[in-house]
ROBAZA-455573 format. One line per field, with one value per residue (C-alpha): residue in one letter; x, y negated, z. Coordinates in steps of 0.02 Angstrom, whole numbers, plus 50000, padded with zeros to 5 digits. Example, Ala and Ser with C-alpha at 12.3 -4.5 7.8 and 13.67 -1.06 7.14 Angstrom:
2
rest <- (A:S)
px <- (50615:50684)
py <- (50225:50053)
pz <- (50390:50357)
***
This chain:
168
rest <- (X:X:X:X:X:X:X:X:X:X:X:X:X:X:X:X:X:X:X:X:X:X:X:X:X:X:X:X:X:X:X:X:X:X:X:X:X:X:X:X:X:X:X:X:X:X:X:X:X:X:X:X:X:X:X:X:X:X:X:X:X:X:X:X:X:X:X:X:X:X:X:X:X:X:X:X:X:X:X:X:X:X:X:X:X:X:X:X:X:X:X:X:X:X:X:X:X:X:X:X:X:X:X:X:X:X:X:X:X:X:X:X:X:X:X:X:X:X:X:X:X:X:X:X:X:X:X:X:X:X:X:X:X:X:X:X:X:X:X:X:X:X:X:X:X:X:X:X:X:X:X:X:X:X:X:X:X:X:X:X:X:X:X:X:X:X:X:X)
px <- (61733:61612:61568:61388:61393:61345:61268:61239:61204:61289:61222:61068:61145:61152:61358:61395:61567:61554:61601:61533:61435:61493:61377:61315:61382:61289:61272:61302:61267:61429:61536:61716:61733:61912:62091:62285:62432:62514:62665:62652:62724:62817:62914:62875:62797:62687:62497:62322:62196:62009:61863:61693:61529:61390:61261:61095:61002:61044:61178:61188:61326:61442:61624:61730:61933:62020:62215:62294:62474:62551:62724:62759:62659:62504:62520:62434:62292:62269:62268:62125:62020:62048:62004:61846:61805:61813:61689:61554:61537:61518:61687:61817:61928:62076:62169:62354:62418:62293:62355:62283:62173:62106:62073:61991:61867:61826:61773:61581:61519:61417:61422:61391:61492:61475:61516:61627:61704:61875:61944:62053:62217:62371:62453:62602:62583:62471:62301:62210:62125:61960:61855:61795:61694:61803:61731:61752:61695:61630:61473:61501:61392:61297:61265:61369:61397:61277:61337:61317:61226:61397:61482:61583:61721:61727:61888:62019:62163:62341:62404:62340:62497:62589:62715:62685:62768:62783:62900:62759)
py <- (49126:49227:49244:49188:49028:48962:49051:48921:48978:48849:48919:48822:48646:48525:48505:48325:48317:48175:47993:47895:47767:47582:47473:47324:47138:47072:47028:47166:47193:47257:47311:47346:47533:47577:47512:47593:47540:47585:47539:47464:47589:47510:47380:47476:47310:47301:47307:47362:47466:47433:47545:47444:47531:47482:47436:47368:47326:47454:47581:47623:47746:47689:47638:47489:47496:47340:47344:47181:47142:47092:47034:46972:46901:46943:46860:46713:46780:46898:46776:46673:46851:46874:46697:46718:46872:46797:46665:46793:46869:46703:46719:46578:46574:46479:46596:46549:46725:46882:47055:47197:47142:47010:47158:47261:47143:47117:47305:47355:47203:47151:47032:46987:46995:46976:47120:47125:47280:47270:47343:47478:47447:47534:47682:47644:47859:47795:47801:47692:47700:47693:47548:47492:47389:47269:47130:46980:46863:46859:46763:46645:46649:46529:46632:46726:46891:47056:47219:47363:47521:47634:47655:47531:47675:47744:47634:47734:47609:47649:47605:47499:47379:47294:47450:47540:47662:47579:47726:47855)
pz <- (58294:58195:58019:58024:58059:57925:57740:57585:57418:57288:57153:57179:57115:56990:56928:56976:56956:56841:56890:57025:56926:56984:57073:56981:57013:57150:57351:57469:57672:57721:57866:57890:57971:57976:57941:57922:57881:57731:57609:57451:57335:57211:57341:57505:57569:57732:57698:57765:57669:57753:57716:57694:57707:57601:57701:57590:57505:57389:57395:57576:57634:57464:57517:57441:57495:57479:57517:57611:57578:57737:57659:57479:57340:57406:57587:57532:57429:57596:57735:57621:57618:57804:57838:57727:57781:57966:57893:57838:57994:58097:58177:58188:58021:58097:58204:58233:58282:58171:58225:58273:58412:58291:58163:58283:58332:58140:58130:58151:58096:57953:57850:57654:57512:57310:57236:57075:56939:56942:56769:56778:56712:56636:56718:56630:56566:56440:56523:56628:56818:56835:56831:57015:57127:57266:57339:57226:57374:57550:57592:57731:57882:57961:58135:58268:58211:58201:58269:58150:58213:58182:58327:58362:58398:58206:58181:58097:58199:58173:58310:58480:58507:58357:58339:58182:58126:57936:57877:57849)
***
């Protein structure tokens, strides 16, 4: 490997390590482009953190997280997102048996969503996370699905079969 393959001057540029500003409150062309698994941290409960691309009309390229509990409290409030989500892209909501497969096919597809600022709350050290935008609600379809223009292989998966390695 050589040295010259690449020569930028950076001293050329504006400092903009300041905050991202938030996007306003409003309805969003989205798509879901990758998924892992994670653990809660305080109870070390099953979930699912999906990255959403921005997709128009405004804010192209921005990225929204959204974590989905997949045991405890939050089961319920996360099989009503996944059923609504399900509903925004024109897919059926009722499936008896969501896993992977299910959650695979959900990637790369748009849909549309209302927008929302989350408040940041309490660190419990005495300051506060930022404030940030999660997707208050998701816009139910009324047509089959649209494929995104990202390839349909940018899915971060975990795992192909229903064997995760939860411990990591």
């Amino acid at each position: 490997m050589t040295d010259d393959i690449f020569n930028l001057n950076l001293t050329d540029v504006e400092d903009d390590s300041g905050p991202i500003e938030l996007m306003p409150v409003g309805d969003y062309e989205m798509v879901a482009t990758a998924w892992k698994s994670k653990k809660s941290a305080e109870k070390g409960h099953k979930m699912i953190e999906v990255t959403y691309d921005v997709v128009g009309p405004k804010y192209q390229g921005r990225k929204v997280w959204e974590n989905y509990m997949l045991e405890g409290n939050g089961l319920n409030v996360t099989k009503g997102k996944l059923r609504n989500w399900r509903k925004a892209m024109g897919m059926e909501p009722d499936v008896e048996a969501f896993g992977i497969e299910q959650l695979e096919e959900m990637m790369n597809v748009n849909f549309l969503a209302t927008m929302r600022v989350e408040v940041g709350g309490d660190k419990g050290d005495g300051t506060k996370w930022a404030d940030k935008n999660v997707i208050g609600k998701f816009i139910p379809g009324d047509s089959k699905p649209v494929a995104s223009k990202q390839d349909v292989n940018q899915s971060d998966s975990s795992s192909d079969d229903d064997d995760f390695d939860w411990d990591k």
